[in-house]
C-alpha positions as CSV (number, residue, x, y, z in Angstrom):
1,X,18.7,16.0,-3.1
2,X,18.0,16.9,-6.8
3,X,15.0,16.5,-7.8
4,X,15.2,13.8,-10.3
5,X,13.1,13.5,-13.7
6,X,10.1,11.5,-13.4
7,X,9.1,8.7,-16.1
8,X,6.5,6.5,-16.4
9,X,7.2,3.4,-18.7
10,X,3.7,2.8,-20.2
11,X,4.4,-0.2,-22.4
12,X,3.0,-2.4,-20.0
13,X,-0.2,-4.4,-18.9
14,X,-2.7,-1.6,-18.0
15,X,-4.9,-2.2,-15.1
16,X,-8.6,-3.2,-16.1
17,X,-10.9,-0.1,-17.0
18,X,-8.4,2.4,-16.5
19,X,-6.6,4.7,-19.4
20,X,-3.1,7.1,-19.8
21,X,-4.4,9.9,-19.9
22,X,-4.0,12.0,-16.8
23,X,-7.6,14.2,-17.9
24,X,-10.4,14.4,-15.2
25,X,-8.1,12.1,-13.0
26,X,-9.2,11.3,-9.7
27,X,-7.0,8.5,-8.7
28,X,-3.5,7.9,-10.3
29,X,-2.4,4.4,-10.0
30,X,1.7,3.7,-10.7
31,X,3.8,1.0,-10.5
32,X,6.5,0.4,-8.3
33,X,8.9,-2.6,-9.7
34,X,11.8,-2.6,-6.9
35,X,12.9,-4.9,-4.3
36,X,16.3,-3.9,-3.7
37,X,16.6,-4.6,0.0
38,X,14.6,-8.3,-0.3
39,X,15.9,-10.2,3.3
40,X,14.3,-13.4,2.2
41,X,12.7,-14.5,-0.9
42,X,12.9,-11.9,-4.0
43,X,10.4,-11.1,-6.8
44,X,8.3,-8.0,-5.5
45,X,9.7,-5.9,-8.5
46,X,7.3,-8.6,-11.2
47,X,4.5,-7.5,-8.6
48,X,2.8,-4.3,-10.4
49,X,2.9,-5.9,-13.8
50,X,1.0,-9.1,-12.7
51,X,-1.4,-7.0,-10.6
52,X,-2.4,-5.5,-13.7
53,X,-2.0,-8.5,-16.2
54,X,-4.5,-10.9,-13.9
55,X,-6.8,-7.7,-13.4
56,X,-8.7,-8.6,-16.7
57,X,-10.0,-11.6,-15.1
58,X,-11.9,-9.8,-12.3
59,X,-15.3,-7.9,-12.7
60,X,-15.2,-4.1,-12.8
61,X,-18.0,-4.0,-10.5
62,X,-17.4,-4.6,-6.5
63,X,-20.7,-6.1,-4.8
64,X,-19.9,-4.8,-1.3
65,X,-19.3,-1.1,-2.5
66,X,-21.9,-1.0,-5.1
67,X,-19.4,0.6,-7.3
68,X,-17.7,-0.1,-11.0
69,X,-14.7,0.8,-12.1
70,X,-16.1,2.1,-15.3
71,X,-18.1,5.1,-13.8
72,X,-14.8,6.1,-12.2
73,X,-12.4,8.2,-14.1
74,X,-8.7,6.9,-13.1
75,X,-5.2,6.9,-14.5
76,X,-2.5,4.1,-14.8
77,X,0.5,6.0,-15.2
78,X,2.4,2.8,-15.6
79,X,5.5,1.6,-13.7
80,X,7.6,4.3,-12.5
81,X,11.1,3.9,-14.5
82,X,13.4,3.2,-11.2
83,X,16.8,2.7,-10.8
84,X,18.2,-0.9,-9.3
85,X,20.8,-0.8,-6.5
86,X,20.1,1.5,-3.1
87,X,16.7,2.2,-1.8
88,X,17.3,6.0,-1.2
89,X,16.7,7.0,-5.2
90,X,13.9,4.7,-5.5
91,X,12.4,6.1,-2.5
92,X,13.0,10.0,-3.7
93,X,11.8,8.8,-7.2
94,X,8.2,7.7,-5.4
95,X,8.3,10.7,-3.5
96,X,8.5,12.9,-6.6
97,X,5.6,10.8,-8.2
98,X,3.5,11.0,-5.5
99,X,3.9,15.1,-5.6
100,X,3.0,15.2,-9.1
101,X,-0.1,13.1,-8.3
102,X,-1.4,15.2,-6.1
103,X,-0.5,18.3,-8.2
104,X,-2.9,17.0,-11.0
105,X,-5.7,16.8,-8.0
106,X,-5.9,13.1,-7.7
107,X,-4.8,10.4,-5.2
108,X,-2.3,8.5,-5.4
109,X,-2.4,4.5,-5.0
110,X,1.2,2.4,-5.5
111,X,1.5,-0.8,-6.7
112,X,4.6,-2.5,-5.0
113,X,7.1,-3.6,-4.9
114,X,8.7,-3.9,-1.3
115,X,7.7,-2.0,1.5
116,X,10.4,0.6,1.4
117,X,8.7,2.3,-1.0
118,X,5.8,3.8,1.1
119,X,8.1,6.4,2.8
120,X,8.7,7.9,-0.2
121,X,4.7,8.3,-0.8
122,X,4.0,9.8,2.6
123,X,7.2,12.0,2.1
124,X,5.0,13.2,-1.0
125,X,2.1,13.1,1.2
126,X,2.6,15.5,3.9
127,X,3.4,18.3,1.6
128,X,-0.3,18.4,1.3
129,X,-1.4,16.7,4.0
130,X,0.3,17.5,7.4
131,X,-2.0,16.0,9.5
132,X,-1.8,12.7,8.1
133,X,-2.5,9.9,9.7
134,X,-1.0,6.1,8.5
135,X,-2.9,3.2,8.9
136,X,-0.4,-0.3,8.3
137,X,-2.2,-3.8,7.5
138,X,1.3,-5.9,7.9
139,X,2.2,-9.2,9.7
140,X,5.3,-7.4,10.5
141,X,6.1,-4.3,12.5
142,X,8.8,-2.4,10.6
143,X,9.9,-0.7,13.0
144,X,13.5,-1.5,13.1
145,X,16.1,1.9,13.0
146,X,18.5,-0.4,10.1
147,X,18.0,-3.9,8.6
148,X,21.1,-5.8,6.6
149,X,23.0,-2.3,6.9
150,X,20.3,-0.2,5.4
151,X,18.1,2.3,7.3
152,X,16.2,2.4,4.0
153,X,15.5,-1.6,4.5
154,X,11.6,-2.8,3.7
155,X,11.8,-3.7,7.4
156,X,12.3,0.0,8.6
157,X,9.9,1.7,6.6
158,X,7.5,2.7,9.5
159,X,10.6,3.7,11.1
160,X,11.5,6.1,8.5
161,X,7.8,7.2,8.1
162,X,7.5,8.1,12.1
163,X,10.8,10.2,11.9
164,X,8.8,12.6,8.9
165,X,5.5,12.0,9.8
166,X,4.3,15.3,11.5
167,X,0.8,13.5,13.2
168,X,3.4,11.2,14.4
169,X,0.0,8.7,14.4
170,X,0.3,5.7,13.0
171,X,-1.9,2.6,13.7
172,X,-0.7,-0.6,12.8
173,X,-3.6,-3.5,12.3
174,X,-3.1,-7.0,12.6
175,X,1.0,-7.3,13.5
176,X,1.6,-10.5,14.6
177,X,5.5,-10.5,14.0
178,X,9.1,-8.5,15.2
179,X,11.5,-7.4,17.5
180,X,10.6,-7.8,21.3
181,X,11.3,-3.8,21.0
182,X,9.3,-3.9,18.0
183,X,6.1,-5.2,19.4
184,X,6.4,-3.6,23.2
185,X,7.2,0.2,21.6
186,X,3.5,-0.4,19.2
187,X,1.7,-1.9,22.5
188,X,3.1,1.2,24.5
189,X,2.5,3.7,22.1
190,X,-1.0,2.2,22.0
191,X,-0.7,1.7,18.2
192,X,-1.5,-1.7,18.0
193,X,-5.3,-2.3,17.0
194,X,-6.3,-5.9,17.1
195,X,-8.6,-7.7,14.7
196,X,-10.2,-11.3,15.6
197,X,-10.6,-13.2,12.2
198,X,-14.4,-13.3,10.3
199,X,-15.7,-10.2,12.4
200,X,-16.2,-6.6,12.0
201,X,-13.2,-4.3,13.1
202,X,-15.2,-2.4,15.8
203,X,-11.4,-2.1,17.8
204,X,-10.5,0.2,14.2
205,X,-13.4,1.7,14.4
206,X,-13.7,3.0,17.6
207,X,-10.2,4.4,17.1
208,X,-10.4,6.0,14.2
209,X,-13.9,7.8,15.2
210,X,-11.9,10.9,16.8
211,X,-10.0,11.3,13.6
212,X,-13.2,11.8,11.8
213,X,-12.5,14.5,8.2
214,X,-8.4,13.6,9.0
215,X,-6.6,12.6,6.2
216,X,-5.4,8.4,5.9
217,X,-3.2,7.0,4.3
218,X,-3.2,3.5,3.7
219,X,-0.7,0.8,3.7
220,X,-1.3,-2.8,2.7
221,X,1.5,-5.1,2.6
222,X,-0.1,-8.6,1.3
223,X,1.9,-10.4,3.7
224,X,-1.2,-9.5,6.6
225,X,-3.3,-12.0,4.5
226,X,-2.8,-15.4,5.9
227,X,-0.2,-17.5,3.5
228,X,-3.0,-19.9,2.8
229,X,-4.8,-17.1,0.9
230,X,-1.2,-15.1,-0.5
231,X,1.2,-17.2,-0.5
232,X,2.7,-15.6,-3.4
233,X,4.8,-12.8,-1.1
234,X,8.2,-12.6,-0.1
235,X,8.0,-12.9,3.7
236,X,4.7,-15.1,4.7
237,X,3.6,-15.1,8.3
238,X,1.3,-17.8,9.6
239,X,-1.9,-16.5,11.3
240,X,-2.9,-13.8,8.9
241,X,-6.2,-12.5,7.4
242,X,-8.6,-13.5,4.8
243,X,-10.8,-11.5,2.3
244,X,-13.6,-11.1,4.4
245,X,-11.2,-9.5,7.0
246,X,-10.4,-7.1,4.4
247,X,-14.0,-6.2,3.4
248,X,-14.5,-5.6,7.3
249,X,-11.7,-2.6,7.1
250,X,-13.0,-1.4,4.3
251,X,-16.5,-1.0,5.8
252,X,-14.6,1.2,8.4
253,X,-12.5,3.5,5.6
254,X,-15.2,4.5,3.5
255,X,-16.3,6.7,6.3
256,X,-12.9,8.7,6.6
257,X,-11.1,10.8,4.2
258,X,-8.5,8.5,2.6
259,X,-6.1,10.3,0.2
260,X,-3.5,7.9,-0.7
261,X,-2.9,3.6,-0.7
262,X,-0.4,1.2,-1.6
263,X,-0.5,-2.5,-1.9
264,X,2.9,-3.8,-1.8
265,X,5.1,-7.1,-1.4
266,X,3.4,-9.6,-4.1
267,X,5.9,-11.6,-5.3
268,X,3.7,-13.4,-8.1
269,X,6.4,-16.0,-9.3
270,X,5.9,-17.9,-5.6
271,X,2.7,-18.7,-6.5
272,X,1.9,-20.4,-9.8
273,X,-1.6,-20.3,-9.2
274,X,-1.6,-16.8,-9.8
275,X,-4.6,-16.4,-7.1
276,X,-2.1,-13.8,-4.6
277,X,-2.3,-11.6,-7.8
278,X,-5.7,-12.0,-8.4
279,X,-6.0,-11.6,-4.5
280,X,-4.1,-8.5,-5.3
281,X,-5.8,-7.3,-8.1
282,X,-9.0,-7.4,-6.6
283,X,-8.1,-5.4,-3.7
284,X,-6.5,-2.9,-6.1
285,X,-10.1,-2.5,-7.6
286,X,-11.5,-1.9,-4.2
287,X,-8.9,0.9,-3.3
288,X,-9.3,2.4,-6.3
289,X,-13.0,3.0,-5.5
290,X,-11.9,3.7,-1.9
291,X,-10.1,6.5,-3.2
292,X,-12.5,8.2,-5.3
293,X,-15.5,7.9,-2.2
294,X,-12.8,9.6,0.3
């Protein structure tokens, strides 16, 4: 495929503490605004833009990393300009971004969007990382080969990401929903890591310890939160995860060499209280600072 012409539409929101200007960058933050392939309940595409609108009402410093965002020199590039229609464009688009990320010497973090999305980035990835690993936090497996007649569907993007993944690792952290094949191929493959709710994640710990210096990438569709806590996302799944959860991975990552994220799947309109984008935006700011600690 051609390699396409990458833009950045900049007119937008800007996430909190960051700048344009692509100078000294050590994490490049874009936006995503595509949900092409939706199944169920649209809106993912408003996601990046209300991530960085509802940013300005967090603080810039995070308590549990002892970090704040304006000691950190980051970029928002803005949305990526994306076509509508088929996922396979969209997907080459992000892979092209993601390249010319990395070729500034930065890491990349996404701001979905849908899920299909993240197999463009670690298409982008691999290029400089081929021993990349994936971590998933998802209710959902996504492991299906096609989905609604796309193979590019948000529910076969670890699919597609397996098929170019050279590691072939992937770990996939609290999935509590798919396919009977779905969920007996991740228990076979031993991919499944289990987390019990309000504890540390010793299970992702201990997995990830022989993978010490490897590069992760992470993946962090909102829906893995519990609806009660994001109900603002376009396929909810009861029995999900809450911030503190979250703050338990975290405490896990920040010993390993993570050199790309994405958060993906808020779909803000669902929620008029605007608390799954501040949800969102919060955990933005903690990937951010993830990033640059890697």
């Amino acid at each position: 495929m051609k390699k396409p012409k990458i833009n950045f539409n900049d007119e937008g929101p800007i996430f909190m503490a960051s700048n344009r200007s692509k100078d000294n960058c050590k994490v490049g933050l874009y936006g995503v605004p595509y949900d092409g392939t939706t199944s169920f309940r649209p809106g993912a595409r408003f996601g990046p833009d209300s991530i960085k609108h509802v940013s300005s009402g967090i603080e810039s410093f995070c308590p549990q990393l002892m970090l704040d965002l304006e000691s950190i020199d980051f970029t928002d590039f803005g949305n990526l300009d994306v076509p509508y229609g088929a996922p396979e464009p969209v997907i080459h688009k992000v892979k092209c971004a993601t390249d010319y990320i990395y070729s500034l010497g930065a890491k990349p973090l996404l701001l979905g969007g849908e899920h299909s999305i993240t197999c463009g980035a670690i298409e982008g990835a691999i290029k400089y990382f081929p021993e990349l690993i994936i971590l998933q936090l998802d209710a959902h497996a996504d492991l299906r080969e096609e989905w609604l007649g796309s193979k590019f569907n948000h529910a076969c993007t670890m699919r597609r990401c397996l098929e170019i993944l050279p590691s072939k690792t992937i770990y996939q952290l609290g999935i509590r929903s798919g396919t009977k094949e779905e969920i007996e191929e991740i228990k076979e493959k031993k991919r499944l890591i289990k987390h019990s709710f309000g504890n540390p994640s010793k299970e992702l710990r201990d997995r990830l310890h022989n993978h010490l210096g490897k590069p992760i990438y992470l993946t962090l569709d909102l829906d893995w939160f519990d609806p009660s806590a994001v109900p603002g996302t376009g396929t909810p799944e009861p029995g999900g995860f809450f911030w503190q959860d979250f703050g338990f991975v975290i405490n896990v990552l920040k010993e390993h060499n993570i050199i790309g994220c994405d958060i993906v799947e808020l779909a803000p309109q669902l929620d008029p209280s605007g608390i799954s984008s501040i949800l969102a935006a919060k955990a933005t700011r903690t990937l951010i600072m993830l990033l640059s600690i890697s």
